[in-house]
C-alpha positions in Angstrom: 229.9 -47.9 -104.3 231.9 -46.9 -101.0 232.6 -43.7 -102.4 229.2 -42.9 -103.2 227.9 -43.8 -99.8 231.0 -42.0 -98.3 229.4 -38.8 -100.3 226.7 -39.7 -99.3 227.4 -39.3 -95.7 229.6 -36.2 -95.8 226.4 -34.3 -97.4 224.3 -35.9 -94.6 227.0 -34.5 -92.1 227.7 -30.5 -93.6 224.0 -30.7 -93.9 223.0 -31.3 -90.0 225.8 -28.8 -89.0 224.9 -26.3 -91.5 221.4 -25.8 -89.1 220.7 -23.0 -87.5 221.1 -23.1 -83.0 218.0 -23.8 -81.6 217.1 -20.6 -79.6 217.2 -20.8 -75.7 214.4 -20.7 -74.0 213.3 -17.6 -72.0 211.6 -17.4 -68.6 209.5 -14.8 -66.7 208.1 -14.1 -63.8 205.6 -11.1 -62.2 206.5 -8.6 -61.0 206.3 -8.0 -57.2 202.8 -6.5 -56.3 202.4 -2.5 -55.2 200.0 -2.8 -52.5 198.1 -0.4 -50.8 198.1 -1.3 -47.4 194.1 -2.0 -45.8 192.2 -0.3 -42.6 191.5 -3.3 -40.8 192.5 -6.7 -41.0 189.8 -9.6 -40.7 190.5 -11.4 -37.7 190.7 -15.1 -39.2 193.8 -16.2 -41.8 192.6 -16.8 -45.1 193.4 -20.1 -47.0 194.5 -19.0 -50.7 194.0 -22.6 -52.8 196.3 -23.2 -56.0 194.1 -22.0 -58.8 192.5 -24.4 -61.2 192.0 -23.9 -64.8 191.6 -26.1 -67.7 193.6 -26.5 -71.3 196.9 -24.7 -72.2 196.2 -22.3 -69.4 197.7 -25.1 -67.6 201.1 -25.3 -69.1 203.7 -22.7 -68.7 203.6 -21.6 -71.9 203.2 -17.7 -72.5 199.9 -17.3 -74.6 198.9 -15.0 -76.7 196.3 -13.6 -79.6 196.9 -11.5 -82.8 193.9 -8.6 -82.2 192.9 -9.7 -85.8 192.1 -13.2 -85.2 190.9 -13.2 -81.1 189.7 -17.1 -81.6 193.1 -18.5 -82.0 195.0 -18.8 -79.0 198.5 -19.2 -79.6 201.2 -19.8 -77.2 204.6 -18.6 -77.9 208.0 -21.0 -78.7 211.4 -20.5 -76.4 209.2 -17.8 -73.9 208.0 -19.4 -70.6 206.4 -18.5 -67.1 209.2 -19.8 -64.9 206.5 -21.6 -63.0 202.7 -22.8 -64.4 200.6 -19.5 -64.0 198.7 -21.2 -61.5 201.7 -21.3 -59.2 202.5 -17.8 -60.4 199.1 -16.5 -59.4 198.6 -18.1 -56.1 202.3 -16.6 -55.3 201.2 -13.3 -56.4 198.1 -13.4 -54.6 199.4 -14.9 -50.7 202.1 -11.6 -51.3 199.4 -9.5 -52.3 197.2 -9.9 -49.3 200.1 -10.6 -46.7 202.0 -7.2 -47.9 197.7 -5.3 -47.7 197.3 -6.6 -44.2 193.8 -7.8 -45.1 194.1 -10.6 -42.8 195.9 -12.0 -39.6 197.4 -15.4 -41.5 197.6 -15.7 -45.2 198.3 -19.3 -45.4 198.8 -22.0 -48.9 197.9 -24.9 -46.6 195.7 -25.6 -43.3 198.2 -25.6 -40.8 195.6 -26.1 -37.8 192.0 -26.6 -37.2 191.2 -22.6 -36.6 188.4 -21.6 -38.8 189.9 -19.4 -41.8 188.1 -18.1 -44.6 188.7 -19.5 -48.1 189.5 -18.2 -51.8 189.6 -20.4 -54.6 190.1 -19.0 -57.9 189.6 -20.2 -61.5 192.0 -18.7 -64.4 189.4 -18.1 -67.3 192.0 -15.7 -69.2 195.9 -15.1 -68.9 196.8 -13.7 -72.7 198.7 -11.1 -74.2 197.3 -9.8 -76.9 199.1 -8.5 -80.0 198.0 -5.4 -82.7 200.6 -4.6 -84.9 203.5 -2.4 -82.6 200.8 -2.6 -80.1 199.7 -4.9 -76.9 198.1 -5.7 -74.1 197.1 -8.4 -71.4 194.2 -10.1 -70.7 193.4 -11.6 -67.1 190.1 -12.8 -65.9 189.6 -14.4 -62.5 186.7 -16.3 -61.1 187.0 -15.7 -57.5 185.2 -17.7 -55.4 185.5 -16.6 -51.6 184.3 -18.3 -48.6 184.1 -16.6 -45.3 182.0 -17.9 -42.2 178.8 -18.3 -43.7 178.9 -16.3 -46.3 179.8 -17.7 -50.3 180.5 -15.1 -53.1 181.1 -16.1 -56.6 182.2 -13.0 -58.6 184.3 -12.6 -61.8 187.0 -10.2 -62.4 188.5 -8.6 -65.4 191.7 -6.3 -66.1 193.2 -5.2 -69.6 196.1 -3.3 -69.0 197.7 -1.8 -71.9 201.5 -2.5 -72.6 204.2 -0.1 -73.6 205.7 -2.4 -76.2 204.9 -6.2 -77.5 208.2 -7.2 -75.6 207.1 -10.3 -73.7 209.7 -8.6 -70.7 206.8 -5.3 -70.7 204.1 -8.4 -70.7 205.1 -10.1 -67.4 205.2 -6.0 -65.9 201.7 -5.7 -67.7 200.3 -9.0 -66.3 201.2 -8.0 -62.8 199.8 -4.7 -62.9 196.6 -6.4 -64.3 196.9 -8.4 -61.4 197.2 -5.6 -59.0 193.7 -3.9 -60.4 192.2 -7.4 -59.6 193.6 -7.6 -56.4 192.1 -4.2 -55.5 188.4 -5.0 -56.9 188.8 -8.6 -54.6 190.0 -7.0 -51.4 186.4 -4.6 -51.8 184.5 -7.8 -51.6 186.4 -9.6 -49.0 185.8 -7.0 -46.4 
């Protein structure tokens, strides 16, 4: 009996050290933004608010759909925004507007009582998007800007092809997305 559990026990042991390492986990970042500096600055600061979204566009997860089956969202395993893209975003954006010049504060919180104008913006898509050898991003933004009396609610979209399907080429892709929206945004914040 002892020697059959003792066999017992030596295949349970070669067997859990026969398993391949769990692969380590990868994280990525955007790029830094290429700006295009504006005329004229709007005289108040803006206040940028964290972007909200809803479901797995939450989590820091890197999602992404296969061309051939655009109703599955999938999200990949070991590959992961160093920070929730919400946090990634806003980031993104506050550099964006502080390196155009579009206004005279860019702020993430109220520091005072001065009137500033507001964006809030709701993530809607943040995908790569995978066709065989072939890929590309997906980002859609619901910006919603507030500025003295004035309220705009507009939606923008960017698909920006990729070189590769190299999730290192999709973090460059998603910022250059980003850029294209930031451009269409600054139009309608003058």
């Amino acid at each position: 009996m002892k020697k059959i559990f003792l066999l017992m026990l030596l295949t349970g042991l070669a067997a859990c050290s026969s398993q391949p390492p769990v692969p380590a986990n990868r994280f990525y970042q955007l790029s830094a933004p290429n700006v295009k500096a504006v005329d004229s600055a709007q005289q108040q600061g803006l206040l940028v608010r964290r972007p909200t979204t809803s479901g797995i566009y939450n989590e820091r997860s890197i999602l992404y759909i296969n061309q051939n089956k655009p109703l599955a969202i999938k999200r990949y395993h070991y590959h992961l925004w160093a920070q929730p893209p919400s946090i990634l975003l806003r980031d993104y954006v506050v550099t964006y507007l502080r390196q155009a010049g579009a206004f005279s504060q860019v702020l993430t919180r109220r520091v005072s009582s001065a009137p500033v104008s507001e964006l809030n913006i709701y993530i809607k898509h943040f995908e790569h998007v995978l066709n065989g050898n072939k890929a590309k991003v997906i980002v859609e933004l619901e910006m919603d800007y507030r500025h003295g009396g004035r309220h705009q609610v507009k939606t923008f979209r960017a698909e920006a092809s990729a070189g590769d399907t190299s999730l290192h080429t999709a973090a460059k892709t998603f910022a250059r997305a980003l850029s294209q929206i930031m451009e269409s945004m600054l139009v309608i914040m003058k």
